[in-house]
C-alpha positions in Angstrom: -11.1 4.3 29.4 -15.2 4.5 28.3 -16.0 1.0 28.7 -19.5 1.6 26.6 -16.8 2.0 24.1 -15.3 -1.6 24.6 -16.3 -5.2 23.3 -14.3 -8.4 23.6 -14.1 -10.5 20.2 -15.6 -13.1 21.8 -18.9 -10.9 22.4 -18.5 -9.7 19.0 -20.2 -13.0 17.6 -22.2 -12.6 14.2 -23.1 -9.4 14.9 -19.8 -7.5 14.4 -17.3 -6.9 11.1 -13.6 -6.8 13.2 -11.2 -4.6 11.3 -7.5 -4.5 12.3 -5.2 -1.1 11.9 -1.5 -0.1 12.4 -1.9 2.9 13.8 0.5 6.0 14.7 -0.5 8.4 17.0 0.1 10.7 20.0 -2.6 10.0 21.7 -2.3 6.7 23.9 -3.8 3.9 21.9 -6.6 3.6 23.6 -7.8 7.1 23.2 -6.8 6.9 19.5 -8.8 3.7 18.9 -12.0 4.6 20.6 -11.7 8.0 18.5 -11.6 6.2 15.4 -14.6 4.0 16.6 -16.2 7.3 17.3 -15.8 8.8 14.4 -16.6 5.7 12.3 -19.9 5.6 13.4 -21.2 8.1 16.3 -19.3 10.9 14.0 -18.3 13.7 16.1 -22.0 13.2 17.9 -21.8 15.2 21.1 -24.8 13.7 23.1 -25.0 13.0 26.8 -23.6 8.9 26.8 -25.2 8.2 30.0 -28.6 8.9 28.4 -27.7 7.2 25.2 -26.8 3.8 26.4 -29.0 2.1 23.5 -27.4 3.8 20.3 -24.1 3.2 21.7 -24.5 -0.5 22.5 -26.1 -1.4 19.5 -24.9 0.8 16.7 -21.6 2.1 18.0 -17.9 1.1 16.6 -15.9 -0.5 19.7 -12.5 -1.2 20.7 -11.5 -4.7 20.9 -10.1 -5.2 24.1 -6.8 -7.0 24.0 -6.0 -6.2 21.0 -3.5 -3.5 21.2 0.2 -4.2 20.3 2.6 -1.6 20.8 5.5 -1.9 18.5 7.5 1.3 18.8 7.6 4.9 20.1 8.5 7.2 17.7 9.9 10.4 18.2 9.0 12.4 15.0 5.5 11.4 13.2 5.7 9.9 9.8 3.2 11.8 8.2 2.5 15.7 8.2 -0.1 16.7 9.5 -1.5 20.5 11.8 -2.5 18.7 14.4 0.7 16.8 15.2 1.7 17.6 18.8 5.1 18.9 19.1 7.6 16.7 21.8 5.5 14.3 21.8 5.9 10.3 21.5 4.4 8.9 18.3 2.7 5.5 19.5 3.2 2.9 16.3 0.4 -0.3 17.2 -2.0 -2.6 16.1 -5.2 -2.5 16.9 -8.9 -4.0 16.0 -11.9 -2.4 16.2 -15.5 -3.8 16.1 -18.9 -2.4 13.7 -21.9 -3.4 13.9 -23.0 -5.3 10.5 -26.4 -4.0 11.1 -25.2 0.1 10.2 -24.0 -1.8 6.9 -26.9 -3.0 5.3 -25.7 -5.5 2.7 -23.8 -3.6 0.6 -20.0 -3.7 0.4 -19.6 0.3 -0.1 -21.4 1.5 2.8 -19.2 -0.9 4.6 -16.2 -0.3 2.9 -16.7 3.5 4.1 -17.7 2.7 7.5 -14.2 1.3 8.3 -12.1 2.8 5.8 -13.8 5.9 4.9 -12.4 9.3 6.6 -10.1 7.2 8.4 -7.0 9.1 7.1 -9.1 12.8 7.7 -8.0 12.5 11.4 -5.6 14.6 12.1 -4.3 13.4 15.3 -3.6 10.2 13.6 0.1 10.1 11.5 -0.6 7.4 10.4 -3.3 4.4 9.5 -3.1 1.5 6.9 -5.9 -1.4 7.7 -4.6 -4.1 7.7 -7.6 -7.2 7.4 -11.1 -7.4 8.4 -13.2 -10.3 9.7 -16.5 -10.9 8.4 -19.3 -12.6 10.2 -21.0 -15.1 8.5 -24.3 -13.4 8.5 -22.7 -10.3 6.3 -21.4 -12.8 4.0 -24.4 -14.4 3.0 -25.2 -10.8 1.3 -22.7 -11.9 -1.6 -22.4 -14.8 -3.7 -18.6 -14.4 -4.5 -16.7 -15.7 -7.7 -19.2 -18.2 -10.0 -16.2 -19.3 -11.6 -13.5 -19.0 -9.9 -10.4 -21.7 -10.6 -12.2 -24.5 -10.9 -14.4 -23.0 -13.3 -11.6 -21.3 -15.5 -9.9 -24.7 -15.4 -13.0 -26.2 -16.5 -13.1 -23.6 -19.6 -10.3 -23.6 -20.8 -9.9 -27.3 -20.3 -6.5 -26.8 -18.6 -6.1 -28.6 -15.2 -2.7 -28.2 -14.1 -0.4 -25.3 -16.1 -0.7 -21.7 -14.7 -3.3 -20.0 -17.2 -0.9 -17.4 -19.3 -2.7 -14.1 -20.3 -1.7 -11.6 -23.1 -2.4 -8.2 -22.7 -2.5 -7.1 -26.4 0.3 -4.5 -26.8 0.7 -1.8 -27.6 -2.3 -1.3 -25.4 -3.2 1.7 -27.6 -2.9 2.8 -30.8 -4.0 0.1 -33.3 -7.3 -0.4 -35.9 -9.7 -3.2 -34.4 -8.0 -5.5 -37.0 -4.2 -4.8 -36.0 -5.8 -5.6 -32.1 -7.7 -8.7 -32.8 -4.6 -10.1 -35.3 -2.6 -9.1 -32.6 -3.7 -11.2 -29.9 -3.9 -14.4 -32.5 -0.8 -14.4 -32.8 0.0 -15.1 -28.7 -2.9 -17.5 -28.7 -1.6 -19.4 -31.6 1.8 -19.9 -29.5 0.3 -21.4 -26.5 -1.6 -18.4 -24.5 -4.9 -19.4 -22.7 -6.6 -15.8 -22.6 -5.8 -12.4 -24.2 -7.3 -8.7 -22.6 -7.6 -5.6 -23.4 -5.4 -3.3 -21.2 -6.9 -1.1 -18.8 -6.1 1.6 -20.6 -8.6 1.5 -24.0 -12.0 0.8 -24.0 -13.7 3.7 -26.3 -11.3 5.5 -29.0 -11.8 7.4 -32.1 -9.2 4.7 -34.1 -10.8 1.7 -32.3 -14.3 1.7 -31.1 -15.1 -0.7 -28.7 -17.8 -2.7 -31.0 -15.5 -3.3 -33.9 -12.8 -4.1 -31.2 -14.1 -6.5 -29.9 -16.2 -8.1 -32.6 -13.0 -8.4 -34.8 -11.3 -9.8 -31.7 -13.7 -12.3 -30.9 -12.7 -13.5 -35.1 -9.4 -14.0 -34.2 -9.8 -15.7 -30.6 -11.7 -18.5 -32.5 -9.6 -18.7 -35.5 -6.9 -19.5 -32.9 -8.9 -22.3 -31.0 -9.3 -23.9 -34.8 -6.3 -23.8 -35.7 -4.8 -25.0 -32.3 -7.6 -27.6 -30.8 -7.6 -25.8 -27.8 -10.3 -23.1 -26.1 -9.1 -19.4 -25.7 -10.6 -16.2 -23.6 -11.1 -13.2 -24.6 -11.8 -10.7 -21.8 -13.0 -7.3 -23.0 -12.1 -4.2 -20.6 -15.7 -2.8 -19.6 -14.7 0.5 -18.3 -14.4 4.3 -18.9 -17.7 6.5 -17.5 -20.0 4.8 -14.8 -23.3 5.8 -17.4 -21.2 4.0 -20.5 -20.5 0.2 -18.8 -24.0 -1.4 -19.1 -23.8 -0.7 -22.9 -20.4 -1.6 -23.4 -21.5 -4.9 -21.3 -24.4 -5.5 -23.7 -22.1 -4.9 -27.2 -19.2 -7.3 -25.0 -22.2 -10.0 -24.5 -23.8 -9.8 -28.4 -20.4 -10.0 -29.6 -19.8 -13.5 -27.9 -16.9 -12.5 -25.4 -15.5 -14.5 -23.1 -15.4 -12.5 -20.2 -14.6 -9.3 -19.0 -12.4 -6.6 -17.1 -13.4 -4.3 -14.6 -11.4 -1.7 -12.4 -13.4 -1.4 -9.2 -11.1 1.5 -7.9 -12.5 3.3 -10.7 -15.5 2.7 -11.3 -16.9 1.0 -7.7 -15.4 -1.3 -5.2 -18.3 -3.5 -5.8 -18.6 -3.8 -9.9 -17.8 -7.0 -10.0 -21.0 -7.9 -7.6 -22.9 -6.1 -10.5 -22.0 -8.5 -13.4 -20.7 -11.8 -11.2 -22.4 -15.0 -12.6 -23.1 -13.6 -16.4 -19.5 -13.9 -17.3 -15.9 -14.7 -15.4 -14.4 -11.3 -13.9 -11.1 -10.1 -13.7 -11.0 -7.1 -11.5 -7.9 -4.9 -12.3 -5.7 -3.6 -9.6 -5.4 0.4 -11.5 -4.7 2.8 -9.1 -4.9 0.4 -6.0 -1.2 0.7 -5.4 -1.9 4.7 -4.8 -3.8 2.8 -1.4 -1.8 0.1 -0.4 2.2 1.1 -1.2 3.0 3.5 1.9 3.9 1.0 4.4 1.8 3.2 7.2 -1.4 4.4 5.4 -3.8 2.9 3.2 -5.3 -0.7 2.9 -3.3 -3.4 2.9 -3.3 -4.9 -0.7 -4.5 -8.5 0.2 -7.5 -7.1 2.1 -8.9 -5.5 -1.5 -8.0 -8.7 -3.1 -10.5 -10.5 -0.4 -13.0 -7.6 -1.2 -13.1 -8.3 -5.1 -13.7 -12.0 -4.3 -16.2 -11.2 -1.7 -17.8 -9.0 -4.9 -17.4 -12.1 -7.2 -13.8 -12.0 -8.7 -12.8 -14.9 -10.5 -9.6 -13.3 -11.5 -7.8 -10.7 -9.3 -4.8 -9.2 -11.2 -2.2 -8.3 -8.4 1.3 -6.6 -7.5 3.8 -8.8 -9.3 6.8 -10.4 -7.4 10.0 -10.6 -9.8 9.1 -8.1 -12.0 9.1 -4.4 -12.4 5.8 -4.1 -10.3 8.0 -5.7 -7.6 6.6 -3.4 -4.7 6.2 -5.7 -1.9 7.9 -7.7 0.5 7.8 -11.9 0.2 5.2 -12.0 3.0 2.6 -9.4 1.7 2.9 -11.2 -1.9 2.5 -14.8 0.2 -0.4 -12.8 2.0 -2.1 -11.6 -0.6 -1.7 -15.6 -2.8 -3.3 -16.9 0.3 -6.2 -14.6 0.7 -7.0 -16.2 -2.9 -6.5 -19.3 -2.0 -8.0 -19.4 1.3 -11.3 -20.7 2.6 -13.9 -17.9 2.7 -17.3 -19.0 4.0 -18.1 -20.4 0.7 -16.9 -18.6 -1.7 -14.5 -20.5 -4.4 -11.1 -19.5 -4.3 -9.4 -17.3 -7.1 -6.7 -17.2 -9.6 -3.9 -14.1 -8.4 -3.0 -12.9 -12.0 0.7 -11.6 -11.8 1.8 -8.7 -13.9 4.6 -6.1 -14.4 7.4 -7.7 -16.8 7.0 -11.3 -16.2 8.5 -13.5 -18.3 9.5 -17.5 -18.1 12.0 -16.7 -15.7 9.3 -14.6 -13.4 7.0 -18.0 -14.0 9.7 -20.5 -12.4 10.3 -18.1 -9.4 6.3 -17.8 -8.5 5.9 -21.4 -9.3 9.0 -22.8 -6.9 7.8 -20.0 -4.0 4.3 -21.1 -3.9 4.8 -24.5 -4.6 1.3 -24.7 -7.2 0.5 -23.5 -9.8 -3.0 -22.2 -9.2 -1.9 -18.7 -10.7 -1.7 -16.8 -13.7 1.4 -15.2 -15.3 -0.1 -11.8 -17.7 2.7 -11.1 -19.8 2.8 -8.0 -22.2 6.4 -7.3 -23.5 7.8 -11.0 -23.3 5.2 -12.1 -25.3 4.6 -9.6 -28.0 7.7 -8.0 -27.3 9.6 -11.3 -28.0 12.4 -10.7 -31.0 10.9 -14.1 -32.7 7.3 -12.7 -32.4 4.1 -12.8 -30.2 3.9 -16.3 -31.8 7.5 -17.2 -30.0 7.0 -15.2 -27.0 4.0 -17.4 -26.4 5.8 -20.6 -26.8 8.6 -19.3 -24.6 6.2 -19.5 -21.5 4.8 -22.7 -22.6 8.2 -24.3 -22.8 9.2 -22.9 -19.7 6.2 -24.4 -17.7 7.6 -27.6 -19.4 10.4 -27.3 -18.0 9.9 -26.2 -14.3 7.4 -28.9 -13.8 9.5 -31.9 -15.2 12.2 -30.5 -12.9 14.4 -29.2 -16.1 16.3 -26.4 -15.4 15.4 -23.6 -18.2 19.0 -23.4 -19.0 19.2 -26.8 -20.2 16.1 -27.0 -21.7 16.3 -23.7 -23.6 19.5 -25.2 -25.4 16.9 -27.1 -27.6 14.3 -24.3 -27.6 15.4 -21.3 -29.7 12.0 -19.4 -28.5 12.6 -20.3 -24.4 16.9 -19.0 -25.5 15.4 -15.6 -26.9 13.5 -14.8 -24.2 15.8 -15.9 -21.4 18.4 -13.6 -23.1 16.1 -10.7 -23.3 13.8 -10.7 -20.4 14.6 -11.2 -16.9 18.2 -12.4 -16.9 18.6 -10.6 -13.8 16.0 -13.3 -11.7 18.6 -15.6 -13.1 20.4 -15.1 -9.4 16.9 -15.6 -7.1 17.0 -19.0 -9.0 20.5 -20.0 -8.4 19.8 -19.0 -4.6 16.5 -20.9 -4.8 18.9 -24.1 -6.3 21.8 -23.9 -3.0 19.1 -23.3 -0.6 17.6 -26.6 -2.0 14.0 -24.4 -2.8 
């Protein structure tokens, strides 16, 4: 073992970011990890160590010692790859390794490359996923993280206790500015607090952003007349990286309320680039690609810290009880907590849960997490409602009645015609989770 190569966490102090893998590999785990600290920051660098004490100690990625936790040999590796070894044991571990904050600067890219980077270009490793990483305080002082954050929605929207409901207006593409804007009245008038665009418009021949969202902004107001209440509108700032300070400006002159971003597109740290002019939702489009296979990626919950880092107030996220339903209960309860968590001082975050959630969806999250500091965005069970986008709205609203006056939404719906629709429509297969929930006294 090349001790120069080594640091316990306890040196590590304020100097050092501490990522932590699962890794699989051939090699023993200490070989692998010192590789990976290698090629994270020394590169394949072939100089004489012993006359390069100096670069190694202070700019060098290290193993943590201690760290290691061997979990299984395997005897076939998970993923292809040229350089497998043939009758070999696959190692499968955890493992943390150490960077410098000073080869970071304070930017959140050159970072985010350092330790995730070319990673998954190492061919001796069949697999990698990281899993966290610990930030020194000195690094976080770089970035102001969310302005808004809960509180400051809350504060908005004058709504301190309900989870904040968001309609994507559907169909996401496809109608005039007018159809759009009308459209997301319609949810807004039944109860919604915010309506978005979907990630998948911005710029279209049949609906260009200006009048989108100029028409939209009309019919976000007309609903806070009519109902007493304040309403969002977020507008999706996206689409080419030389197009989204424009479409900012038209967002801004046309009096949005906030807007999306979709960092995996367009730049881990976006949000950073906007935070504190308007609240953020940073969208979680093609994320999943990175965090889904169990043994190579990022973990989900470590982008979700990233985009708050960056100055999130809203971080849309996989969806328990719905069709995005892609993780297990303790990466969903990881990824809430990294939300909710303290972070040096940085305000905690709404998660925004999507992917077929309905009233049904919202009782499960709610009696799982036990608050209701999160946000249910709901396309086809609130426009898609057979009553309406008007109904569909209401449906949520008289479900959150409900839940939190200890109703069951059963009962409740037998005087609610909207709440009956939907509960006949959507979901009524989470109709079992909650009748497990109800013996298991949850």
């Amino acid at each position: 073992m090349e001790n120069q190569f080594w640091i316990s966490e306890s040196e590590c102090r304020n100097q050092y970011a501490i990522a932590t893998y699962l890794i699989e590999s051939p090699l023993k785990p200490e070989e692998a990890l010192i590789k990976i600290a290698k090629e994270q920051s020394l590169s394949n660098w072939s100089g004489n160590p012993n006359k390069e004490q100096k670069i190694i100690k202070a700019y060098s990625a290290k193993g943590v010692t201690g760290s290691i936790k061997v979990f299984t040999i395997n005897k076939a590796p998970s993923l292809s790859t040229n350089l497998a070894l043939p009758n070999k044991a696959y190692y499968v571990f955890t493992a943390k390794i150490a960077f410098p904050i000073i080869n970071f600067g304070g930017m959140l890219a050159t970072m985010y490359n350092t330790i995730v980077g070319e990673i998954h270009n190492i061919g001796v490793l069949t697999g990698i996923k990281v899993l966290d990483i610990k930030f020194p305080e000195p690094y976080l002082r770089n970035f102001r993280g969310p302005r808004f954050g809960i509180l400051g929605i809350r504060k908005i929207l004058e709504e301190p206790v309900s989870p904040i409901f968001i309609g994507p207006v559907k169909p996401c593409v496809g109608l005039t500015p007018r159809e759009f804007g009308k459209t997301a009245y319609e949810v807004l008038k039944g109860g919604f607090h915010i309506v978005k665009d979907d990630e998948l418009i911005v710029e279209t021949s049949y609906s260009r952003f200006k009048d989108r969202v100029r028409e939209t902004v009309k019919w976000v107001r007309k609903a806070e007349d009519e109902t007493g209440r304040r309403k969002m509108y977020f507008a999706h700032i996206g689409g080419d990286s030389d197009a989204i300070s424009k479409l900012f400006e038209i967002a801004v002159k046309a009096d949005v309320d906030g807007i999306m971003l979709s960092p995996a597109i367009n730049g881990l740290d976006i949000a950073n680039r906007f935070r504190g002019k308007l609240p953020i939702i940073t969208h979680n489009t093609l994320m999943y690609a990175s965090s889904r296979h169990p043994s190579l990626g990022v973990k989900f919950s470590l982008w979700s810290k990233l985009q708050r880092i960056a100055g999130a107030d809203i971080m849309l996220t996989p969806a328990k009880f719905g069709s995005f339903d892609i993780m297990d209960e303790k990466e969903y309860l990881d990824n809430v907590e990294t939300c909710w968590e303290n972070l040096f001082q940085y305000r905690t975050i709404f998660p925004a849960f999507s992917g077929s959630q309905s009233p049904i969806s919202l009782e499960l999250h709610f009696r799982t997490l036990k608050k209701s500091d999160f946000i249910i965005v709901s396309g086809a069970a609130a426009y898609g409602h057979p009553m309406g986008g008007t109904a569909g709205a209401k449906s949520f609203v008289q479900a959150w009645t409900a839940v939190s006056s200890g109703i069951t939404l059963s009962n409740y719906a037998k005087t609610r015609e909207e709440l009956r629709v939907s509960m006949e429509t959507f979901g009524k297969d989470l109709i079992h989770l909650i009748e497990h929930k109800n013996r298991n006294g949850n």
